[in-house]
Backbone as a chain_set.jsonl record, in Angstrom:
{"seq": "XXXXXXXXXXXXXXXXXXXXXXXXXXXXXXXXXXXXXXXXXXXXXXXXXXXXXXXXXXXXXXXXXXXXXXXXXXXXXXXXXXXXXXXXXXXXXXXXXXXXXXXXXXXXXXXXXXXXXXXXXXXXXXXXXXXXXXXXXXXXXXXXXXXXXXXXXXXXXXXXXXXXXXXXXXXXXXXXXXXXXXXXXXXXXXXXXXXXXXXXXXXXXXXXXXXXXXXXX", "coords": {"N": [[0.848, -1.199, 0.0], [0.602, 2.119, -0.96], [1.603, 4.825, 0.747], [0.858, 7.873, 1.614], [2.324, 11.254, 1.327], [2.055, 13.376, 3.844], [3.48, 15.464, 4.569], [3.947, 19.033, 5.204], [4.443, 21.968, 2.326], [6.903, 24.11, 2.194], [6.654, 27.501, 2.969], [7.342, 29.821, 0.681], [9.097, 32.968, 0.384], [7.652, 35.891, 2.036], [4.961, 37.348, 4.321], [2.48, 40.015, 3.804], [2.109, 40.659, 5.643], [3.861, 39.818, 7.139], [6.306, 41.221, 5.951], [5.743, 43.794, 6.627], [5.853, 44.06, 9.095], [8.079, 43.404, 9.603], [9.343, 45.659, 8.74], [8.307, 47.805, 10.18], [9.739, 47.487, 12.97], [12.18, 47.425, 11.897], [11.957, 50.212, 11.775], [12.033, 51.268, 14.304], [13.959, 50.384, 15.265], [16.209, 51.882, 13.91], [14.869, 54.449, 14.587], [15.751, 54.536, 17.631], [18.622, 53.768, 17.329], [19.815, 55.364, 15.576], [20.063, 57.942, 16.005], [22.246, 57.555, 18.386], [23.971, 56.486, 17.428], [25.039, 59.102, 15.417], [25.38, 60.69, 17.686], [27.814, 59.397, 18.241], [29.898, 59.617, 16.131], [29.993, 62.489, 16.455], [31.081, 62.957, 18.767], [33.549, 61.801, 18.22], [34.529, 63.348, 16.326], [34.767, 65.878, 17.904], [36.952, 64.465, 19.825], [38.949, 64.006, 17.856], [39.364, 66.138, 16.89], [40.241, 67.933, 19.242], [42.927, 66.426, 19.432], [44.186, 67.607, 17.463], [44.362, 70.614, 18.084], [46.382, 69.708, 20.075], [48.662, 69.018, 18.938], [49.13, 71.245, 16.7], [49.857, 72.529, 19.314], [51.977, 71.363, 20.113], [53.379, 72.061, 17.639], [53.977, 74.973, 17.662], [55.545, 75.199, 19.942], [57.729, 73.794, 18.827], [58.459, 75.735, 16.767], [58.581, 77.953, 18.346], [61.13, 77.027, 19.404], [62.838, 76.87, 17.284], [62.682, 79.359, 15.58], [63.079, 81.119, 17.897], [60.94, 82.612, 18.527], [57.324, 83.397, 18.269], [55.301, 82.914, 15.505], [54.3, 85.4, 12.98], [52.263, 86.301, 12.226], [48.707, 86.904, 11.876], [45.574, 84.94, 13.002], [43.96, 82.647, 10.487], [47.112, 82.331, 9.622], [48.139, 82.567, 11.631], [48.369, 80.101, 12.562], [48.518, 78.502, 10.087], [51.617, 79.396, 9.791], [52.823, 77.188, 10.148], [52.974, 75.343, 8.718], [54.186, 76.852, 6.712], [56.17, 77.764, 7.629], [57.919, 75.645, 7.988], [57.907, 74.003, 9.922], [55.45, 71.928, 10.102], [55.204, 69.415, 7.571], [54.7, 69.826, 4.461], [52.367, 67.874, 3.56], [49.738, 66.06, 3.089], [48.791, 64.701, 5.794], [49.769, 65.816, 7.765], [48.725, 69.423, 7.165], [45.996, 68.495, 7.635], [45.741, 68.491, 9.848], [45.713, 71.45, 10.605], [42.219, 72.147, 10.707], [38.989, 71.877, 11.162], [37.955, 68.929, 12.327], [35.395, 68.405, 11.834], [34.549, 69.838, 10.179], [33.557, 69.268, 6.546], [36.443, 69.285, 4.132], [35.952, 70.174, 1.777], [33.995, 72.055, 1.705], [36.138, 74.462, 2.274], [38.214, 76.751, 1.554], [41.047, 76.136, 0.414], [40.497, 73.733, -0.474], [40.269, 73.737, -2.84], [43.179, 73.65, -3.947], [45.871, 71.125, -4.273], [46.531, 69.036, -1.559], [49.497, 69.816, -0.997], [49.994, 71.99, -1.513], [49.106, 73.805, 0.113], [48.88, 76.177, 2.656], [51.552, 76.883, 2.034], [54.251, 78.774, 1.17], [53.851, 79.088, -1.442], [50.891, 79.939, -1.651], [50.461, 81.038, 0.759], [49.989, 83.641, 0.351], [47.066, 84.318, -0.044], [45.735, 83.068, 1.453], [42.982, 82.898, 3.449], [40.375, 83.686, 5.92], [38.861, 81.633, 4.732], [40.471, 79.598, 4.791], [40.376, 77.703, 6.438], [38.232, 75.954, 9.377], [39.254, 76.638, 11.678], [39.906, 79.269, 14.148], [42.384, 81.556, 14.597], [44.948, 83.145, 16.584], [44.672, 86.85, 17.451], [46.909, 88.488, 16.807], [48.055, 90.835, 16.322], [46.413, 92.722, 17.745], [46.287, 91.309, 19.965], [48.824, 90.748, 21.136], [50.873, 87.876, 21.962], [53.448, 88.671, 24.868], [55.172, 86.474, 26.076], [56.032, 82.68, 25.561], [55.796, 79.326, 26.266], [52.822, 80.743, 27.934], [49.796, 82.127, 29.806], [47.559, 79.75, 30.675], [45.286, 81.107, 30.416], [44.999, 82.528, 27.83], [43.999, 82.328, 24.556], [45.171, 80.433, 21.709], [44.117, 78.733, 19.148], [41.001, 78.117, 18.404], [37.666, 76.465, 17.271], [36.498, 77.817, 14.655], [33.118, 78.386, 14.366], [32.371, 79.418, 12.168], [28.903, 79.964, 10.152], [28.002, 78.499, 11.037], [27.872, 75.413, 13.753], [31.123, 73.945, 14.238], [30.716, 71.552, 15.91], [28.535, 69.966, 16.966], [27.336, 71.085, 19.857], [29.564, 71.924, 21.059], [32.806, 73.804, 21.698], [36.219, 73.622, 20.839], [38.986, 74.505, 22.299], [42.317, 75.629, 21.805], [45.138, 76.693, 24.556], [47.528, 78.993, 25.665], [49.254, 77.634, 27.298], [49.087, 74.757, 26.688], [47.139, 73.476, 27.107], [44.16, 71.959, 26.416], [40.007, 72.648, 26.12], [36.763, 72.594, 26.613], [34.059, 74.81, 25.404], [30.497, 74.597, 26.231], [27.841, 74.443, 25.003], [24.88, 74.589, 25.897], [25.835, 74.527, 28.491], [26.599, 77.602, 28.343], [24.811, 79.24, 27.815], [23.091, 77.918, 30.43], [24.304, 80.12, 32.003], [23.715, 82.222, 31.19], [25.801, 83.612, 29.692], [25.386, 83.474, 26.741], [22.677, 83.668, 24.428], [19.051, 81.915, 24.944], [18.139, 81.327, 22.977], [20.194, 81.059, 21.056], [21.987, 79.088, 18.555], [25.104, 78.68, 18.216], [28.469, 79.162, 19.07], [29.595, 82.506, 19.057], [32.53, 82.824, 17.481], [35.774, 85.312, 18.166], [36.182, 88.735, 17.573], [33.295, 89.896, 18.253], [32.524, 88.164, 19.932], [30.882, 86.392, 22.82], [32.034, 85.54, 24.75], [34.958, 86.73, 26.675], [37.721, 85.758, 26.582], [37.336, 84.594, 24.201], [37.46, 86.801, 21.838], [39.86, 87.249, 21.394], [40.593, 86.253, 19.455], [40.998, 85.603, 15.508], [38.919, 84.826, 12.715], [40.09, 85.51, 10.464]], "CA": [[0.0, 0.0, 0.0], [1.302, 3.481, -1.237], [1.431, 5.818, 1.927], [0.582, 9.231, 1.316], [3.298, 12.258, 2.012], [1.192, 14.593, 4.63], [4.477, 16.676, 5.0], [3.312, 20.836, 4.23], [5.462, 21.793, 1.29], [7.17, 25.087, 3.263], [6.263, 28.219, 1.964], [8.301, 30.474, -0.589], [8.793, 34.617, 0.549], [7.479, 36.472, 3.571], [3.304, 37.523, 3.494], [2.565, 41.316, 3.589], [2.348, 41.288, 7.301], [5.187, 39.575, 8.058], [7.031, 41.861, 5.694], [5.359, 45.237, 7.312], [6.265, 44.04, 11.112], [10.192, 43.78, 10.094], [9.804, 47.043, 8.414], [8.095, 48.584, 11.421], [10.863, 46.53, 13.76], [13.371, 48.205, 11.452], [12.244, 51.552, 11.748], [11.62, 51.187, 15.485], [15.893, 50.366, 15.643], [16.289, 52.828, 13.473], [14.843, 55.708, 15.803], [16.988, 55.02, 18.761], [20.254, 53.807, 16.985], [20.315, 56.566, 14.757], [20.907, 59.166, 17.006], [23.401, 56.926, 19.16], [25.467, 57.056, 15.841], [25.318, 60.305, 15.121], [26.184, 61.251, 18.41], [29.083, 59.165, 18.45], [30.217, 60.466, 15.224], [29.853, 64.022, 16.921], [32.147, 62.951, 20.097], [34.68, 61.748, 17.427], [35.418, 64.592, 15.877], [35.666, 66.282, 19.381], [37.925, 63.761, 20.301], [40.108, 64.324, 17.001], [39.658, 68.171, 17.329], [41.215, 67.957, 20.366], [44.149, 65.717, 19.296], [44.88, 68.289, 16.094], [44.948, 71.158, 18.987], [47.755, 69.33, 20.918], [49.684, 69.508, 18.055], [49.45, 72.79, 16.596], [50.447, 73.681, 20.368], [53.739, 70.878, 19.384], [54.223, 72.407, 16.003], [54.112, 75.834, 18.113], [56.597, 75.063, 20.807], [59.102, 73.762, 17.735], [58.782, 76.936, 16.125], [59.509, 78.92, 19.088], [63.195, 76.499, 19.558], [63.374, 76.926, 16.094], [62.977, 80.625, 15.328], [62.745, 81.921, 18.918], [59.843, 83.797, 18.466], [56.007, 82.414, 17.545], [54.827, 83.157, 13.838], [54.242, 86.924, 13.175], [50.49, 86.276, 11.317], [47.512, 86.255, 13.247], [44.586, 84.207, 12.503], [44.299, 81.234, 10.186], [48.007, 82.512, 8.918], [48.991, 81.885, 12.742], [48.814, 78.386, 12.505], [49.514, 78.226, 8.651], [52.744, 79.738, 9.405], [53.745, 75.878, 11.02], [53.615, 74.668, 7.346], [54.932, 77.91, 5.697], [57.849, 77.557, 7.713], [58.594, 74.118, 7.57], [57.706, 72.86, 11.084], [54.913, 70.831, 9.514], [55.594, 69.141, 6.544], [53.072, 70.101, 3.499], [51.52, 66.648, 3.643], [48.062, 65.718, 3.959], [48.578, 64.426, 6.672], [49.985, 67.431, 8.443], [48.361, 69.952, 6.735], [44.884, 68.652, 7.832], [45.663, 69.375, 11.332], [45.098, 72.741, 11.06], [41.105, 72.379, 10.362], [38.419, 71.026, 12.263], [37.373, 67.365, 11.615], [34.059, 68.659, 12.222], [33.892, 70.486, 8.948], [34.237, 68.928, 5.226], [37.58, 70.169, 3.493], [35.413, 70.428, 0.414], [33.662, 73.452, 1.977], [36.734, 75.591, 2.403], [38.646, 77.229, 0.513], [42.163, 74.956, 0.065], [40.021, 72.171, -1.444], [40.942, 73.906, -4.572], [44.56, 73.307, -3.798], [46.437, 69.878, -3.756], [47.409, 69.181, -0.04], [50.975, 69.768, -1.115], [50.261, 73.416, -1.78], [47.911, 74.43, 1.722], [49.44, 77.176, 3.306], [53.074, 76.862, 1.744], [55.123, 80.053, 0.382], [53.285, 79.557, -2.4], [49.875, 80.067, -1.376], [50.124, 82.285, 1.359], [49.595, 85.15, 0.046], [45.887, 84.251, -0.945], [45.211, 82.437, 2.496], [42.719, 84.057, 4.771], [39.647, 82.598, 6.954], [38.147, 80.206, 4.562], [41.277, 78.25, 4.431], [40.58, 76.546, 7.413], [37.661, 76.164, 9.978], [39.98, 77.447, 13.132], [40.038, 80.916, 14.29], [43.222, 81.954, 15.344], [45.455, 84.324, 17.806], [44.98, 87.995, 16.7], [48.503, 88.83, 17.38], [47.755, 92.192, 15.746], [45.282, 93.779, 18.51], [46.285, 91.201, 21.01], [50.752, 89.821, 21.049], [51.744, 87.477, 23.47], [54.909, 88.289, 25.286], [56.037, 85.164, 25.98], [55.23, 81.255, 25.085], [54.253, 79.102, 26.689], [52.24, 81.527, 28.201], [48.969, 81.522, 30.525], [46.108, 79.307, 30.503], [43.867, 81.87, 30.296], [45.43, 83.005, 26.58], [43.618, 81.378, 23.686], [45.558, 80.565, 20.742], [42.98, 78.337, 18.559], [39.732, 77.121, 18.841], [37.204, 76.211, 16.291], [35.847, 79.1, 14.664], [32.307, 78.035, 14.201], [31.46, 80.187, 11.309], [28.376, 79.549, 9.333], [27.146, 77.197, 12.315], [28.865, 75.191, 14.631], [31.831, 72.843, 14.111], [30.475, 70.384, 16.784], [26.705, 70.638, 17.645], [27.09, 71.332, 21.159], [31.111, 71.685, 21.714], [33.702, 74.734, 21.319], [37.467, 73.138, 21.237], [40.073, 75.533, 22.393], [43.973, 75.467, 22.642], [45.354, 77.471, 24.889], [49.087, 78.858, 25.492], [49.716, 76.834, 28.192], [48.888, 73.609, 25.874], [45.404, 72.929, 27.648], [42.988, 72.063, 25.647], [39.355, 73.175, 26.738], [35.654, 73.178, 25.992], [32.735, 75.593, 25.511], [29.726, 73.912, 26.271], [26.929, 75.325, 24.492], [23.952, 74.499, 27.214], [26.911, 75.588, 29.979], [26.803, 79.294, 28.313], [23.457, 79.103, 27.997], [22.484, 78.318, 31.875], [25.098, 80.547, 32.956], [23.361, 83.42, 31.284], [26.642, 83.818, 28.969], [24.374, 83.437, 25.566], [20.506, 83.444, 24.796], [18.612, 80.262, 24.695], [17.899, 80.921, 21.375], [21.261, 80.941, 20.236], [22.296, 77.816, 17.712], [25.95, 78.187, 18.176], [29.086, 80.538, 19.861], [30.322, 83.319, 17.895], [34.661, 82.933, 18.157], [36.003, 86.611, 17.393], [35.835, 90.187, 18.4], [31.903, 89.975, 18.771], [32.17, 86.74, 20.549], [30.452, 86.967, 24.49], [33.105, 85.021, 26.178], [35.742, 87.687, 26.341], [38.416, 84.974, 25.802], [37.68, 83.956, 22.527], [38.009, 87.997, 21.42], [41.274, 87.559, 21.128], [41.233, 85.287, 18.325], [40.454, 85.986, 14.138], [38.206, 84.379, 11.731], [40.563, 85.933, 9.08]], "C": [[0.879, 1.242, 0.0], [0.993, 4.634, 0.112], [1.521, 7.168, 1.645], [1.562, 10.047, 1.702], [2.402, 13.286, 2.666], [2.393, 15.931, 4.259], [3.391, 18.489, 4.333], [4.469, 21.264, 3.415], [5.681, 23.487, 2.079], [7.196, 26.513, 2.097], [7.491, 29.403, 1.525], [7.891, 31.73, -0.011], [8.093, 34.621, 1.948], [5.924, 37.022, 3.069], [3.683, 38.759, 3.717], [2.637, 41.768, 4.732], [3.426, 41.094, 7.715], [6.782, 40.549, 7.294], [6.853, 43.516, 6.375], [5.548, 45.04, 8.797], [7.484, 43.712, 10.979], [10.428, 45.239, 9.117], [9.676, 48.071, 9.776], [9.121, 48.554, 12.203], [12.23, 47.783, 13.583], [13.347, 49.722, 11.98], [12.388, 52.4, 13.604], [13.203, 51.383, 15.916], [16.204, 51.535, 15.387], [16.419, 54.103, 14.214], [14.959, 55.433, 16.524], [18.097, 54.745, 18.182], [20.411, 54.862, 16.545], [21.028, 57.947, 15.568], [22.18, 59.195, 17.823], [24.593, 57.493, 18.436], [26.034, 58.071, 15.558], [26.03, 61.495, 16.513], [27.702, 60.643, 19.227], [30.126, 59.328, 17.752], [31.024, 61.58, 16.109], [31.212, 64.425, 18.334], [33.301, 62.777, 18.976], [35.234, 62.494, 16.833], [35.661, 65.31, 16.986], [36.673, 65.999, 19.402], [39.21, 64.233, 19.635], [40.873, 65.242, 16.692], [40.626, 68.51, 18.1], [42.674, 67.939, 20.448], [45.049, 67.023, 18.155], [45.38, 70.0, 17.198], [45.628, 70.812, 19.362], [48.932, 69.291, 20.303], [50.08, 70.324, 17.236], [50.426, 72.925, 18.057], [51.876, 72.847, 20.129], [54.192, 71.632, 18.694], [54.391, 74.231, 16.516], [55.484, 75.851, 19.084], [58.041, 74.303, 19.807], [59.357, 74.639, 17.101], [59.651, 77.736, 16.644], [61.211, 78.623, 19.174], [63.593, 76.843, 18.418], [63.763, 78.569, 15.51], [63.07, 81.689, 16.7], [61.677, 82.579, 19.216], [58.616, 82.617, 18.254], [55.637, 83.251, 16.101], [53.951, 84.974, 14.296], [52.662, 87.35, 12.68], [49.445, 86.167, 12.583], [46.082, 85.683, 12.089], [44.532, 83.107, 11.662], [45.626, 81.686, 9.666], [49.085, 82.312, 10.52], [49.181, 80.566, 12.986], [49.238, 77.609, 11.422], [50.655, 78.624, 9.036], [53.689, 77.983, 10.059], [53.812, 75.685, 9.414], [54.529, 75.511, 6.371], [56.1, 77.87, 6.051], [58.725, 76.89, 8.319], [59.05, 73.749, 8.972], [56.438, 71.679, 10.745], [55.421, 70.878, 8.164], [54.163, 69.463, 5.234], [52.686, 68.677, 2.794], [50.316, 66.876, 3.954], [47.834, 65.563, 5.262], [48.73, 65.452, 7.686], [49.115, 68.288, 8.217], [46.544, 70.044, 7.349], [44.803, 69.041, 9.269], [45.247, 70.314, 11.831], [43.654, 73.474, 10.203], [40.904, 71.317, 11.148], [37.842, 69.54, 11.82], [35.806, 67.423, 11.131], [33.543, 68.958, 10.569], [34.664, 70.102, 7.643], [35.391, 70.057, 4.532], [36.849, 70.596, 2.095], [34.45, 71.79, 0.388], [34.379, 74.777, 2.368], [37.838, 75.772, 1.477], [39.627, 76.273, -0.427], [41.42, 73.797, -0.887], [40.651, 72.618, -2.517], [42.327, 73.532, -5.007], [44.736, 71.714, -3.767], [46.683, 69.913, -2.098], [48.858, 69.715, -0.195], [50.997, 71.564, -1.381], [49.674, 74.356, -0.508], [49.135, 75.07, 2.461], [51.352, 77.012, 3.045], [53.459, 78.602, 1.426], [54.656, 80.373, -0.722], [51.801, 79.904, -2.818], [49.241, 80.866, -0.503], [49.42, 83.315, 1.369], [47.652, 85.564, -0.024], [44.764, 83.621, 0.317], [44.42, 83.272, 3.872], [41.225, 82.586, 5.353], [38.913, 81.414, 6.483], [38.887, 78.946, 4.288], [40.831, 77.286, 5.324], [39.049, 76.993, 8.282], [37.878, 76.169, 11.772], [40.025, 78.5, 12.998], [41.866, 80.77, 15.038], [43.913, 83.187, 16.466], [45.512, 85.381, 17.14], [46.313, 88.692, 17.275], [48.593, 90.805, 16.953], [47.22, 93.333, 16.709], [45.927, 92.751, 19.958], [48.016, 89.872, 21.422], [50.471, 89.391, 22.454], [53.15, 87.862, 23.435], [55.583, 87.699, 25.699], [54.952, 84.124, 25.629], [56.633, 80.656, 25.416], [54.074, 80.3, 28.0], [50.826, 80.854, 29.108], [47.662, 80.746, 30.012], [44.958, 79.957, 30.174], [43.532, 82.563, 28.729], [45.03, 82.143, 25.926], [44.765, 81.3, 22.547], [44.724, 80.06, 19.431], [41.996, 77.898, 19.109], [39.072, 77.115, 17.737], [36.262, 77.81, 15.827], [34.244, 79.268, 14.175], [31.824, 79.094, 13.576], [30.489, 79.699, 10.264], [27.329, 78.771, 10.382], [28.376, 76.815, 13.448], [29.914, 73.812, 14.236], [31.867, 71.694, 14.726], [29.233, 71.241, 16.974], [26.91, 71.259, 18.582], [28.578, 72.145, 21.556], [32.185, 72.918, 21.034], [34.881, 74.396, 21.33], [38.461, 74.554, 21.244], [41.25, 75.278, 22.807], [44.549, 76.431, 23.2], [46.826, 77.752, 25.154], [49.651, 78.521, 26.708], [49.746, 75.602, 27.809], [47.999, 72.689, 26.319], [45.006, 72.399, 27.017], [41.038, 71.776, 26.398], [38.213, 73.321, 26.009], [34.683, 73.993, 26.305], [31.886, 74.238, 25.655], [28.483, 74.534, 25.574], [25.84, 75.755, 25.683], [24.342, 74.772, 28.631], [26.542, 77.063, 29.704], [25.643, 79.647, 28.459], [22.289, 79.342, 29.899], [23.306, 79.346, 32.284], [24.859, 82.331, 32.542], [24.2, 84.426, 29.568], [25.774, 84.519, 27.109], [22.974, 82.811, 25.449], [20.134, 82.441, 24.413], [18.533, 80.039, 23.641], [18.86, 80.599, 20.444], [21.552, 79.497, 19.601], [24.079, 77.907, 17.864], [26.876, 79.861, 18.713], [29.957, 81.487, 19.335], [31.267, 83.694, 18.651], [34.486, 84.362, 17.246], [36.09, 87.458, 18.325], [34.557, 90.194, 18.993], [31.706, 88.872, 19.5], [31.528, 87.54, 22.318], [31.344, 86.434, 25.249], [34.757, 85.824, 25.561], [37.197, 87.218, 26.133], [38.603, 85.016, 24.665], [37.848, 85.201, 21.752], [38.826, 87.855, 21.025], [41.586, 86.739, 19.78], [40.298, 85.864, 17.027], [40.288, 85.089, 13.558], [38.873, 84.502, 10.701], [41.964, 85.266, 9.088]], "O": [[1.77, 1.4, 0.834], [-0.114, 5.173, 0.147], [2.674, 7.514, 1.386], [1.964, 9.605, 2.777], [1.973, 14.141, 1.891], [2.137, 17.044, 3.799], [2.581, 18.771, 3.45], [5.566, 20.899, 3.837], [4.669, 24.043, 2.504], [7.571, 26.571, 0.926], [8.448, 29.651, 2.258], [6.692, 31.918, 0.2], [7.985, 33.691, 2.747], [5.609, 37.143, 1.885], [4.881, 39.002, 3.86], [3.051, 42.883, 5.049], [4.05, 41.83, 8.48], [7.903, 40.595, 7.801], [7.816, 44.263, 6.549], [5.358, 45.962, 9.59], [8.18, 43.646, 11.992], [11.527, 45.735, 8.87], [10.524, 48.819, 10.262], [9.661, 49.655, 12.301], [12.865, 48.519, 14.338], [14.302, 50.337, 12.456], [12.693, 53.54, 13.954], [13.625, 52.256, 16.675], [16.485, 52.336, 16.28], [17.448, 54.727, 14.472], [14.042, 55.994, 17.124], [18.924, 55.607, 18.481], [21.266, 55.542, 17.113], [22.087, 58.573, 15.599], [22.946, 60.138, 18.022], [25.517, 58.294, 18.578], [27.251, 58.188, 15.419], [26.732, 62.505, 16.459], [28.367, 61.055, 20.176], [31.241, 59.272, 18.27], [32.222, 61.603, 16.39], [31.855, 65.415, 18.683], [34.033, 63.761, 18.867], [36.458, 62.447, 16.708], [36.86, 65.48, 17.207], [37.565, 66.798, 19.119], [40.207, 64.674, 20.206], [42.057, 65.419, 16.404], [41.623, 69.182, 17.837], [43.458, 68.699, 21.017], [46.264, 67.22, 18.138], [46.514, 70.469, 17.095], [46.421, 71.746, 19.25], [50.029, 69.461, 20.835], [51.265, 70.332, 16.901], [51.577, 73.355, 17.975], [52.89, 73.524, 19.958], [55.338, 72.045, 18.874], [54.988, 74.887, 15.663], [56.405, 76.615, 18.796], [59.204, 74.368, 20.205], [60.504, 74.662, 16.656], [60.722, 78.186, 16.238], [62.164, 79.398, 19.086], [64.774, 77.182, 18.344], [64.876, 78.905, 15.105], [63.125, 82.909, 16.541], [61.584, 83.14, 20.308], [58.778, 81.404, 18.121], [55.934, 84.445, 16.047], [53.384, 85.455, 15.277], [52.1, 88.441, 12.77], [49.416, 85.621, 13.685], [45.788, 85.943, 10.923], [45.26, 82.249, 12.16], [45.435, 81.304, 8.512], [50.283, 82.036, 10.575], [50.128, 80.058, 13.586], [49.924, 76.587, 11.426], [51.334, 77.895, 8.312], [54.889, 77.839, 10.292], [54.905, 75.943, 8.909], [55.33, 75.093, 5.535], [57.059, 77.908, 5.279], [59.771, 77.15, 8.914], [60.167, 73.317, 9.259], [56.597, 70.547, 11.201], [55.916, 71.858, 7.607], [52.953, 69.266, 5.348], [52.739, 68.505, 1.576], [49.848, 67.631, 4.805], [46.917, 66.106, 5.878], [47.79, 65.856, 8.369], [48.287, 68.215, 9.125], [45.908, 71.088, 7.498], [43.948, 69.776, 9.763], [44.656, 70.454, 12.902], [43.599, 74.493, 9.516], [41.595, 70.419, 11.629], [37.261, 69.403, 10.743], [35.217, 66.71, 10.318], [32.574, 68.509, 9.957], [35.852, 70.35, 7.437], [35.256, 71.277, 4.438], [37.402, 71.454, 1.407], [34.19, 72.442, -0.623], [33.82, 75.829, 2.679], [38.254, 74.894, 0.722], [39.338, 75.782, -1.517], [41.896, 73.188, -1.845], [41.516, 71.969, -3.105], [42.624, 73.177, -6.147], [43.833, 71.034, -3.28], [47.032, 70.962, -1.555], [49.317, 70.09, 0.884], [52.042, 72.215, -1.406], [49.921, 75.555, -0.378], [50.17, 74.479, 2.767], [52.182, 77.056, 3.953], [52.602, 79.472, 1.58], [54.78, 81.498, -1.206], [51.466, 80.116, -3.983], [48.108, 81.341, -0.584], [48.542, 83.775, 2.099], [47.123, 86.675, -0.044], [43.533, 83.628, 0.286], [44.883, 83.914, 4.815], [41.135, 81.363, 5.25], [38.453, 80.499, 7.167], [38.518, 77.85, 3.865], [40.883, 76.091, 5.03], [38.59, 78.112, 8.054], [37.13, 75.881, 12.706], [40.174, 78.986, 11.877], [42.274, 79.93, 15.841], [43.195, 84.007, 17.038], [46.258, 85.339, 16.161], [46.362, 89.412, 18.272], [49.261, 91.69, 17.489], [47.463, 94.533, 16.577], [46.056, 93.375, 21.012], [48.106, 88.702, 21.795], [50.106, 89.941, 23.493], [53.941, 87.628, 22.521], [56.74, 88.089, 25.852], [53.741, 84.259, 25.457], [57.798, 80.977, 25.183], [54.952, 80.634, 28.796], [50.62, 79.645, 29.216], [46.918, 81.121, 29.106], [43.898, 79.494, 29.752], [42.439, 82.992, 28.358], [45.382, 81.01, 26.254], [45.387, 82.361, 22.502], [44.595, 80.925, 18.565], [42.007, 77.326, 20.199], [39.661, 77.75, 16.861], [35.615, 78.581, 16.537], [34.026, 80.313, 13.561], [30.964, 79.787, 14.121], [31.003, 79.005, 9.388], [26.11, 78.607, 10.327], [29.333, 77.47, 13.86], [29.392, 72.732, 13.964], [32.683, 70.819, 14.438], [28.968, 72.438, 17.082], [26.659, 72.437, 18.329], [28.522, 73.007, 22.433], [32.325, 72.892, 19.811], [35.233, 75.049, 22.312], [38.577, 75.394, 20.352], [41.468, 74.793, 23.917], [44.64, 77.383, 22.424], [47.549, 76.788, 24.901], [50.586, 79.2, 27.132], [50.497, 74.954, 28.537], [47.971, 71.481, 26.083], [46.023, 71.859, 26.582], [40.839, 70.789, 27.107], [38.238, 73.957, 24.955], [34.329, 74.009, 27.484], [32.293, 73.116, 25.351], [28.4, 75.653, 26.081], [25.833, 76.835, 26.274], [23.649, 75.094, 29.597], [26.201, 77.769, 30.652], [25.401, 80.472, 29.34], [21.459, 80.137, 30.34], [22.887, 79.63, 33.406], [25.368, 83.317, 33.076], [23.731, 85.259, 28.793], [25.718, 85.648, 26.619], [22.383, 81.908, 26.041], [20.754, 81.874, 23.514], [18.731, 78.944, 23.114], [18.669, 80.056, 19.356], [21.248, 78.609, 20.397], [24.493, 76.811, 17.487], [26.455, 81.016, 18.773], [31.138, 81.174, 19.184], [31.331, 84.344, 19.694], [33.747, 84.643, 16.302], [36.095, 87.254, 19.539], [34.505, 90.465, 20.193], [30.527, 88.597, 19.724], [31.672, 88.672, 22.78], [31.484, 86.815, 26.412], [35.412, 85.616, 24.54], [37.973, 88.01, 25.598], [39.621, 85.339, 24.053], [38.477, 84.933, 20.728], [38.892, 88.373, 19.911], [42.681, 86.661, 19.222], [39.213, 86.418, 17.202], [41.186, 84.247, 13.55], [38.547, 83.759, 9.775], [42.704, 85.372, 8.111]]}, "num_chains": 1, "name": "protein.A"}
C-alpha cells in the first residue's frame, strides 16, 4: 500500500504582514540607533579636534626652539605659518591638522589646492579665513609676550562660522597647551548666551571675552 506524504510543502517569501512588522521593527531600531550614531560620530570629531589642537600647540613650541619667536600672522596665517615655515611638513597628513574634523575640506577654501600646496610660500599670500575652519590668535590687537604663556590666553579654537563645528562643543587650545571646551547648554544656563542661540560666535563679537582675542581671518 502506497502511503501518502502529509508533510506541508514550506512556503516560498514572507506575506505582507510579516514583511510590514520587520519594516516597522526596522524603523523602530532605526529611531533610537540613529541618534546613538550620530552622536558618536559628533564625540569623534571632538575627540580628534582635540588631538589636532595638541599639536598645533607641538608644532608651536618647535617653532619657538626653532625661530625663537612664535609666527608673526595672526589668525588662520597663525597656525599656517607651522607649514609655511617648515615645522609641519606640506603633507596631507599634516596639513589637515590645522582644520576642524568637524567640517568637510570640500567646503573651504584649500580644497581647490592639492594638499601639497595648503598654506606653503606659495599660497600664502591668498590664504585668509576660509582656508581653514579654526580661528586663530589675533597677534595684531592682542601679542603674546612670551610662550608658553597663561592658561587663560587662547591661541585656537574652532571658529564656528556659518554654524557650529560640533553641535554642542567649542574646542580651544590654549598657550599653556590645555585644551578646553565651551559647552553650548553651559553658556546658555550661565546666562553667557541666549537660549535661542544655535551656536558661539569665536572673534571680536564673541560673548566670552576669551575667545576675542582670536580671528576668523
Amino acid at each position: 500500500m502506497k502511503t501518502h506524504n502529509t508533510s506541508k510543502r514550506s512556503r516560498a517569501g514572507f506575506t505582507l504582514i510579516e514583511l510590514l512588522a520587520v519594516i516597522l521593527i526596522i524603523g523602530i531600531l532605526m529611531t533610537f540607533l540613529v541618534p546613538r550614531i550620530l552622536g558618536a560620530v559628533e564625540q569623534a570629531n571632538v575627540t580628534a579636534c582635540k588631538a589636532n589642537m595638541k599639536e598645533i600647540f607641538n608644532g608651536m613650541m618647535e617653532y619657538k626652539t626653532k625661530y625663537n619667536r612664535l609666527p608673526k600672522h595672526s589668525g588662520v596665517r597663525f597656525f599656517g605659518s607651522l607649514v609655511r615655515d617648515e615645522v609641519f611638513e606640506a603633507v596631507e597628513s599634516d596639513v589637515k591638522r590645522l582644520t576642524c574634523p568637524g567640517v568637510e575640506i570640500s567646503f573651504l577654501e584649500l580644497s581647490n589646492f592639492p594638499p601639497e600646496e595648503w598654506f606653503t610660500r606659495d599660497s600664502f599670500d591668498i590664504v585668509d579665513g576660509g582656508w581653514s575652519s579654526y580661528a586663530g590668535r589675533d597677534l595684531d590687537n592682542y601679542p603674546l609676550k612670551k610662550f608658553p604663556a597663561s592658561g587663560k590666553e587662547p591661541l585656537v579654537a574652532d571658529d564656528n562660522d556659518g554654524g557650529m563645528n560640533h553641535t554642542t562643543t567649542t574646542v580651544v587650545l590654549w598657550a599653556n597647551g590645555s585644551v578646553t571646551t565651551y559647552e553650548l547648554v553651559l553658556l546658555k544656563d550661565d546666562g553667557i548666551i541666549d537660549v535661542e542661540e544655535t551656536s558661539l560666535i569665536v572673534g571680536p563679537d564673541s560673548p566670552v571675552e576669551a575667545l576675542q582675542k582670536l580671528s576668523l581671518d
